[in-house]
C-alpha positions in Angstrom: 134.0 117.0 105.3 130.3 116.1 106.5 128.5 116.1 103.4 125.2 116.0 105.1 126.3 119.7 106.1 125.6 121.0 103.5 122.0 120.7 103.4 120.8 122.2 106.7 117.1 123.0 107.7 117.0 126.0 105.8 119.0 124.7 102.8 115.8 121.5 103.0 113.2 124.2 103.1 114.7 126.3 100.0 114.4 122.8 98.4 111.1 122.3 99.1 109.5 125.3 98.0 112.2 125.6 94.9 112.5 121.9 93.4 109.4 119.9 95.2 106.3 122.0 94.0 106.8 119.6 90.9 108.6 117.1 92.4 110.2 115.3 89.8 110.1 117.9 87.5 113.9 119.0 87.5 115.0 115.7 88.2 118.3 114.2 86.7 117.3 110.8 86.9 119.9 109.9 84.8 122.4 111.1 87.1 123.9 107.7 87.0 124.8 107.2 83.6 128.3 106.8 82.4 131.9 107.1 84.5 130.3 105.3 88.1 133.4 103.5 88.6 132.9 102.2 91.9 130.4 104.5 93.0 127.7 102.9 95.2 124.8 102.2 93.1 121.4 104.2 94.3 117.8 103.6 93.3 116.0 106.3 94.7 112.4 105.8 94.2 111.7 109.5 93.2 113.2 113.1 93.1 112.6 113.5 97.4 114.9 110.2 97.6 117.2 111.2 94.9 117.6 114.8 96.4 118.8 113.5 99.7 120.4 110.4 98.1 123.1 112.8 95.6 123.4 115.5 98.1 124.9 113.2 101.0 126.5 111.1 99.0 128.1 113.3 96.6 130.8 111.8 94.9 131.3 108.7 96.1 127.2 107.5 94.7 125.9 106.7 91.6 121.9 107.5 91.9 119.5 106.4 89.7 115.5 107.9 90.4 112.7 105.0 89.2 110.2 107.9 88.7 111.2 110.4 85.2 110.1 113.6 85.2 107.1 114.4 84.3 105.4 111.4 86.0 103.0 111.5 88.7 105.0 109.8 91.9 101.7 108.0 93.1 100.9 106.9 89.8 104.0 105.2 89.0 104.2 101.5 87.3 107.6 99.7 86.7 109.2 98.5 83.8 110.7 95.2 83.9 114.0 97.1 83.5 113.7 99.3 86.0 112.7 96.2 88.3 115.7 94.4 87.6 118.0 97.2 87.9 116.9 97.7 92.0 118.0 93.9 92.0 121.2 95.5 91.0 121.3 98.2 93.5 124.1 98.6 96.4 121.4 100.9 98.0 117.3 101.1 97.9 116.2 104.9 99.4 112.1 104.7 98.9 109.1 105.7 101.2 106.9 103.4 101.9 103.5 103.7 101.7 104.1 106.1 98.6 104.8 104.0 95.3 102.9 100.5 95.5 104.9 99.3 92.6 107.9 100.1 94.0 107.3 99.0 97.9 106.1 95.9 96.1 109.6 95.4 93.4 111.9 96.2 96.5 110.5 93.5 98.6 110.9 90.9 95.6 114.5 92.3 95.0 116.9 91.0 97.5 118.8 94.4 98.1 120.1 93.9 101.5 120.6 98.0 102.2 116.7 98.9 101.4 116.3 102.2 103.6 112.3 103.5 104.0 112.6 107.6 104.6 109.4 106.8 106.8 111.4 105.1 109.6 114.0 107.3 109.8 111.1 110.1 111.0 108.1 110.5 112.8 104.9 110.6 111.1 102.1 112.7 111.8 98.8 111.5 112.4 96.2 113.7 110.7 92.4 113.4 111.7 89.7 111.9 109.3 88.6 114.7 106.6 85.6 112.4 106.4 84.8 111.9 109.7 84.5 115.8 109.9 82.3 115.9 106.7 80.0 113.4 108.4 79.2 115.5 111.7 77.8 118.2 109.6 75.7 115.8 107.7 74.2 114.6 110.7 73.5 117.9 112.3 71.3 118.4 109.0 69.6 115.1 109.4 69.2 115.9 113.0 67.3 119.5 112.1 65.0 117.9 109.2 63.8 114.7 112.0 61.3 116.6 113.3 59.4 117.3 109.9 60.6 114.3 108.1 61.4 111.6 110.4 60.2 108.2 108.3 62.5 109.8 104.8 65.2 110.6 107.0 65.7 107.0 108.5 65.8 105.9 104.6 68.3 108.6 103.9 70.2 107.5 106.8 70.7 104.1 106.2 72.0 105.4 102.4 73.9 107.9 103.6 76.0 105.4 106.1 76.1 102.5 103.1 78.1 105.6 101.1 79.9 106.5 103.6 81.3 103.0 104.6 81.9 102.7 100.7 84.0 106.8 100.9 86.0 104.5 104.2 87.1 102.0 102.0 88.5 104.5 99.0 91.6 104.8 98.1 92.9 107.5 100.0 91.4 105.7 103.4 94.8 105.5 104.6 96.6 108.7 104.3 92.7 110.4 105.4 92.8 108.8 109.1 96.2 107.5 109.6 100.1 108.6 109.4 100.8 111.1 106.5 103.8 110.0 104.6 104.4 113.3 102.6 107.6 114.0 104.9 109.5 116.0 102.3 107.3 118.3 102.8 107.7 119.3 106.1 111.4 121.3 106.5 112.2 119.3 109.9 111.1 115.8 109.3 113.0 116.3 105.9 116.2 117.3 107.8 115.6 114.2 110.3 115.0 112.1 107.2 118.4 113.6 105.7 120.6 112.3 108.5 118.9 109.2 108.4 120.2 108.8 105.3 123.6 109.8 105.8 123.9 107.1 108.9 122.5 104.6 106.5 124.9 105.0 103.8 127.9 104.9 106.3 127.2 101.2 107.0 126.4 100.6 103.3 129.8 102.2 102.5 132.0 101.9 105.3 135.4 102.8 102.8 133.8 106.6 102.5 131.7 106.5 106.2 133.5 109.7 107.2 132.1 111.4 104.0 128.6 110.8 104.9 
């Protein structure tokens, strides 16, 4: 039987709404403990990952979340342990772009089946909340010119200085350029899903008909 089946657009939406709202939150990160015999051994980077990672595998994976619950995804920092147990991995699923700490301990690691959710989808490209926020400003400065046109040029040069400094934040990627928060979108999640389920054919060849 298809394992990846079993999880169906609808199925990824109910998961979504149900056991994403606090991410982590229900996780059973330590799904991994105890009995893995000769499971493939996941690292899934947090619950998303893990979701996709223990529903397509099923039996025949061993998956092990670096994020607990509780703990903000984006805010994450590595133990050593944790760092030298993705050394240990049979199978890295993480999206990039996501977890720093973790892009950055997977590309030290040496894991030769690393799998980023963001390539197995398309991305959407979301326009600058910024830029937006700046056209209204300079409607304003453009109405107060005529009464206070030597401030103004002052205000403006300020104004841009702040705004460069707003650019260079740390959220300047995800405001102008591909959003990464696929697990939150029913279809891309589903794409993602059989992604996945290719993936861990090739990592696990003896079960590939499983997947």
């Amino acid at each position: 039987m298809n394992v990846r089946r079993l999880i169906p657009t609808t199925a990824v939406a109910g998961a979504v709404v149900l056991g994403l709202t606090a991410l982590s939150a229900c996780s059973t990160s330590d799904a991994a403990d105890g009995g893995n015999g000769d499971k493939l051994k996941v690292t899934a980077s947090f619950y998303p990952m893990q979701f996709l990672a223990e529903k397509i595998g099923g039996e025949h994976v061993a998956v092990t979340s670096l994020t607990k619950p509780g703990v903000e995804p984006h805010d994450l920092e590595l133990t050593p342990r944790q760092i030298g147990s993705i050394s240990e991995s049979d199978y890295v699923l993480y999206l990039k772009g996501i977890q720093p700490a973790v892009d950055d301990a997977i590309k030290q690691s040496g894991v030769k089946n690393t799998v980023d959710a963001a390539t197995l989808t398309t991305l959407e490209n979301h326009g600058s909340e910024v830029s937006g926020h700046d056209h209204g400003h300079e409607g304003e400065e453009h109405a107060d010119e005529h009464g206070h046109e030597g401030e103004e040029h002052g205000h403006e040069g300020e104004e841009a200085h702040e705004e460069h400094s707003e650019g260079d934040g740390h959220n300047h990627g995800e405001e102008g350029g591909a959003d990464p928060h696929i697990w939150l979108d029913p279809v891309k999640y589903a794409e993602v899903a059989k992604g996945v389920g290719k993936s861990l054919e090739k990592a696990d060849p003896d079960h590939a008909a499983d997947y």
